[in-house]
Structures are given as C-alpha cells and as structure tokens.
N, C-alpha and C positions, 0 to 999 in steps of 0.2 A: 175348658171354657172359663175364661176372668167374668167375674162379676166386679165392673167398674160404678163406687159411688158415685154419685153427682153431687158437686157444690157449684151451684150457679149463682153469681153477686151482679147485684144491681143496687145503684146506691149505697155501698160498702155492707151491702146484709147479705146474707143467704135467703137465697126464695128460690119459689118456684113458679114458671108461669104456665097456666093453659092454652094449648096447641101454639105457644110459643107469640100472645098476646100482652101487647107491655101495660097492659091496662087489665090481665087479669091476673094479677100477683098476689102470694100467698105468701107470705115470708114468716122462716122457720129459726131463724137464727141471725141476732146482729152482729155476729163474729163470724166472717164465712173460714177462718183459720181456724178455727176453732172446732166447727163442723168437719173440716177433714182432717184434724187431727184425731177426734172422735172417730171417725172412718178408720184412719190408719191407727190408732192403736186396739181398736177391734180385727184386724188383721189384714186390711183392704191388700190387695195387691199391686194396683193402683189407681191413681185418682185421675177423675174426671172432673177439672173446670173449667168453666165459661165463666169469660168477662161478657156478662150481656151486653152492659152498660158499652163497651167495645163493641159488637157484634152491630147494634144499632147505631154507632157515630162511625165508624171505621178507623178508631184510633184506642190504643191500647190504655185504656181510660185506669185499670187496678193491677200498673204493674208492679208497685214495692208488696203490695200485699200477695200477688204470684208467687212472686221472692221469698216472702217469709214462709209461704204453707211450704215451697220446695224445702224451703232449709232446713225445715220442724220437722214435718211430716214422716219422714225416713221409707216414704213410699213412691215409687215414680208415678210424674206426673205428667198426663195428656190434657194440653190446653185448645181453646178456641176461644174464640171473639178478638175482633181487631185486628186480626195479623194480616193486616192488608199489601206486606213492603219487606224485601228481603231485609232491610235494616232491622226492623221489628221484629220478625222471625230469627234472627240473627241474635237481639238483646235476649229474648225469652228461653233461649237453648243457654245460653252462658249463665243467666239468672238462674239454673236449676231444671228448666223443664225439657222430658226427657222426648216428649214430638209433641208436635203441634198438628192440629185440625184447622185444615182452610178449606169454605167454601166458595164466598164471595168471589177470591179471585182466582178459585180454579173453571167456575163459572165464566167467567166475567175477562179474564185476562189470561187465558193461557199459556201465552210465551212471559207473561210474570212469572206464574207458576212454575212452568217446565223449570225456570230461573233458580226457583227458591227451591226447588227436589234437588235440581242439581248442588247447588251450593250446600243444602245440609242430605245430604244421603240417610235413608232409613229411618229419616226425622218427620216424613208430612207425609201427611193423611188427608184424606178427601172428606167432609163432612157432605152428605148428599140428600137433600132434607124436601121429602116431597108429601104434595097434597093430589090424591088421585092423580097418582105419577108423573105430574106435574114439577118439576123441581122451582124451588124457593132459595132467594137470594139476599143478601144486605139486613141481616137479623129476620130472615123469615118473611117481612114483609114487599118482596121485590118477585116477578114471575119471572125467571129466568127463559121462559120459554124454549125450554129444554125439557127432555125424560131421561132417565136414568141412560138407556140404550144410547141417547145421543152423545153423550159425554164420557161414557166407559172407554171408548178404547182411547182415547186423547187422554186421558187422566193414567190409565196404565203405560202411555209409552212415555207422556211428561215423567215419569218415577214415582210415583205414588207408594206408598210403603202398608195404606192400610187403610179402608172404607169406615166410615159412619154410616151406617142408614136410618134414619128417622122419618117414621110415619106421623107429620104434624097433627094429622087431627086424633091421634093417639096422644101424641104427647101430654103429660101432665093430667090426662084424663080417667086415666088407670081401668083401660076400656080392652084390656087385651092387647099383645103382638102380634104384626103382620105376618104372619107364619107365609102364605101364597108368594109376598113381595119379597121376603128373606131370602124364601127358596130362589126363588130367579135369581134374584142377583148374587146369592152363592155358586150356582150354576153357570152364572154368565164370566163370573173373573176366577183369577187366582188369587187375587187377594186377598189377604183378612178382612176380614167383615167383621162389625160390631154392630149389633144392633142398638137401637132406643127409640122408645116410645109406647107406653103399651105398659110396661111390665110392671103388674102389679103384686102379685105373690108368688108362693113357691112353684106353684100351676104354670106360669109362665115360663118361668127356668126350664119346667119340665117340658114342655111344649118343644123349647129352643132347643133342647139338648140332642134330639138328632139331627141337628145340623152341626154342629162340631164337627161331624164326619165330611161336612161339604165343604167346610172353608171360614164357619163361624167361628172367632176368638174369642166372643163373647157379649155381655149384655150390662147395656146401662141402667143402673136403677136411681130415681131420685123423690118423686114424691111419695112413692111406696113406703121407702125405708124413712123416711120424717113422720110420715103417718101415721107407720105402723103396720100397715096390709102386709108389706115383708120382712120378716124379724131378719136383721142382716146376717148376722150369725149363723142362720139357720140357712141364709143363700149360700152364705160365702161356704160352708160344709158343702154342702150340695155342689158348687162348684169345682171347689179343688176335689170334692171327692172323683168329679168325672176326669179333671189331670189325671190322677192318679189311674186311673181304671184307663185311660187312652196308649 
C-alpha cells in the first residue's frame, strides 16, 4: 500500500479545501514545490498533485510549476486538474508527469477519454469523486448524475489504468475513511484503487490495510500530514512496511 502526499495549488499556494469547497481554504504553504519536495525527501514514493485552480476552469492553469516539482522532486508524480484534451494530457506526461487523473471528462466525454487511455497507455486514471454515491464533476461542483456502478465498466473497457476514489464529504474533514464504499468498489473492478478522503492518522492506514488484499494501492493523505494528526514518517513506515510483508 503507497501512501501518496497531497499537494494541492490554488492561486500558486499549497492548501487545502473542505469537502473540496473553493471558498473553504486553509493554505499551508506559498511554495506548493516546495511542500513536495518536503514530501519526497522525507521518502514519499510518490506525489500526489492537483491543479485546483485547473480543476475549476478546465484549463491547465500551474503548468511550469507541474514541471518544476517533476524535475526537483525525484519522486513520481500523479496529476489532476485540468486535463480536459488529449493535447494537454500529452504536455503533462512529456513535462515529467508520470499518469495523470481525469474525472471531468471520463464523466462527461467518454469517447474523449477512451481517446486519451488510448494514446498514452498505463498513463490515466479515473478520479471518481462522490457525495452519497452520487458522483461529482468540473472541480466537484457539477452532479454528474451518475453512481459509481454506472460508469465502472465504460471506464474499464475505455483503459483505465487505476481508480481515485474520494468520499467528498470526508474530504479535508479528517472525519474517517469510507471503509463500506472502498470495499465495493475493490470488489467490483480489477483495478487499483486509491483511496482519499477521510484519512486522518495512523488508525486510518490501519483500517485500509486489509484491502490491499482486494485491489487497494493505496491512500491519500493531505490535510492530516500539514496538520499533524499523521506524522508522515510514521505512515510512510507503516506503508512500505505492508510492501514488504505482501
């Protein structure tokens, strides 16, 4: 199981929002490079960032600063926000990043999508982001009018290389992880599955860790480890320690 940091920029900072409201921001850092460089030379395996700022305009609003954590960092890195156009997804794998997370238009545009799995292989991931299994679209604020079930098997046969799942009203609230919704949808694909939302300290990890056996890759932390509630070091042990024990 990876435990993946979060650095999420909006307006050139690092912050964090609640259940993914751009009007409930906490910002932890005016260097969001800076913060995962902190990550990766604490040992991160790799990094987890959101262009929010992207995410809510549908254009890849921080991309020389992508660039630079890739080129710094010396950890691989999983992006999201913005990637709305195989051109786009196309700049960000050459910038450095090593797959990208689309929701929006796995949502929204499928035979976009199928497009952009096809063209980079083993590179894109479904970010699949719901509110009482409701799924959420265009930076969270759009109902997609879909559930998890409805868009699983069109997301597995477009290529999909690997799930996000985020419980928004967890998000940023550090209120626990959906351990019931995990399970299903580790049960329902073959895919990797990542979770986030929820995870607030070592409790959590331990929570998730028998799902590793189902199909979980692992878990995203971000306001936890700003906080403090999860001393990183102490995840990322706990982590690799279950690699290694697998």
């Amino acid at each position: 199981m990876i435990l993946f940091p979060a650095v999420d920029i909006k307006d050139g900072r690092c912050v964090r929002l609640e259940q993914g409201r751009a009007d409930a921001v906490t910002v932890f850092g005016d260097d969001p490079a800076e913060s995962a460089l902190k990550w990766a030379r604490l040992g991160a395996q790799w990094l987890h960032i959101i262009d929010l700022d992207g995410a809510f305009s549908g254009l890849p609003r921080n991309f020389e600063l992508v660039k630079r954590i890739c080129a710094e960092a010396g950890a691989p890195v999983q992006l999201g926000g913005g990637v709305r156009d195989l051109a786009t997804a196309r700049a960000y794998i050459e910038a450095g990043v090593t797959r990208l997370i689309i929701g929006t238009i796995a949502l929204e545009q499928p035979e976009l999508f199928a497009e952009i799995c096809a063209a980079l292989p083993g590179k894109v991931g479904v970010s699949l982001d719901a509110v009482d299994g409701r799924l959420k679209s265009r930076g969270w604020v759009a109902d997609a009018g879909l559930t998890v079930a409805d868009v699983l098997p069109r997301i597995e046969a477009a290529g999909a290389s690997f799930i996000i799942y985020t419980d928004i009203k967890r998000d940023g609230m550090q209120s626990g992880v959906n351990i019931p919704a995990l399970t299903a949808l580790c049960e329902a694909t073959k895919l990797p599955v990542v979770a986030a939302g929820g995870v607030t300290n070592l409790d959590d990890l331990k929570h998730l860790a028998p799902l590793a056996a189902k199909g979980l890759q692992g878990a995203i932390t971000g306001r936890a480890i700003y906080a403090g509630t999860l001393d990183f070091a102490e995840g990322l042990a706990f982590t690799k320690g279950l690699q290694q024990a697998a």
